[in-house]
C-alpha positions in Angstrom: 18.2 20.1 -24.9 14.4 18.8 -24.9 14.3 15.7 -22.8 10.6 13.5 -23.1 9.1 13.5 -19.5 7.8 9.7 -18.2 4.2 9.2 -19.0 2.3 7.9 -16.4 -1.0 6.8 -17.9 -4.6 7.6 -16.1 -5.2 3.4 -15.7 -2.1 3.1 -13.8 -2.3 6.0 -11.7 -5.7 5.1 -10.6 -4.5 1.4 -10.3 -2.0 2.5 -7.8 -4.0 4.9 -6.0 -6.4 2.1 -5.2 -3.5 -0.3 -3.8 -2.4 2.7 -1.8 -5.6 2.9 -0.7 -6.4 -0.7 0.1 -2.7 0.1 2.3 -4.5 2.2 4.1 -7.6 0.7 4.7 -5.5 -2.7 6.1 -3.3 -0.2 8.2 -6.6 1.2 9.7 -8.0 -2.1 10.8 -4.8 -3.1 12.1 -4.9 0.0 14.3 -8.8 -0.5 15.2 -8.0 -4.7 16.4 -5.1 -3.0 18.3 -7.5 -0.7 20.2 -10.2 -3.6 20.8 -7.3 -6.2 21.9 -5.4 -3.8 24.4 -8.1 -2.3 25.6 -6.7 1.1 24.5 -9.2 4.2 24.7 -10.8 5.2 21.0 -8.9 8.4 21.0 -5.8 6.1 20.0 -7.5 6.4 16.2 -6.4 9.9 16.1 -3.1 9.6 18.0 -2.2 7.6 16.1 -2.4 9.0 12.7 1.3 9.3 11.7 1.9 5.5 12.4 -0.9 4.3 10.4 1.0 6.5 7.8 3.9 4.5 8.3 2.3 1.1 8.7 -0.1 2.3 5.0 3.5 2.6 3.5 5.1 -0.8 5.0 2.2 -2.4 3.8 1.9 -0.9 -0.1 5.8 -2.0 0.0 5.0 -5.3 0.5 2.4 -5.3 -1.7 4.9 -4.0 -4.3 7.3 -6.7 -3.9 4.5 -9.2 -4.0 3.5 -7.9 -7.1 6.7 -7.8 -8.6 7.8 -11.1 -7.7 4.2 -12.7 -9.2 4.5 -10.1 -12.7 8.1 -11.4 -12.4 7.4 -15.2 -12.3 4.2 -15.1 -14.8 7.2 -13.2 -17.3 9.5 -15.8 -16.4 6.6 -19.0 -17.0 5.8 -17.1 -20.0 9.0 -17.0 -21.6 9.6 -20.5 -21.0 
């Protein structure tokens, strides 16, 4: 039995690789006004790796939902 695989097209893939990356980038300069606010020593930046991981994919979640809820609505406007 032959099942067709999804098809994730080149536009999206490198739409969603630049919202993870924008994650990323907002996860980073959280981290960095962390280290100027506290005071903390510079090497935090590399300690600190595996939660700016974790705070890149809070934030691309919540960017998700955001843009679900806003595709949702204009659908929803639309329609009406």
């Amino acid at each position: 039995m032959n099942r067709p695989g999804i098809l994730i097209t080149y536009r999206r893939l490198r739409t969603e690789a630049l919202w993870l990356a924008l994650s990323l980038v907002v996860a980073c300069g959280l981290n960095v006004y962390a280290i100027i606010h506290y005071h903390a020593p510079w090497t935090e930046l590399l300690t600190s790796v595996l939660y700016v991981l974790m705070a890149t994919a809070v934030v691309y979640l919540i960017l998700l939902l955001l843009r679900l809820l806003f595709w949702g609505l204009r659908r929803l406007i639309i329609k009406s």
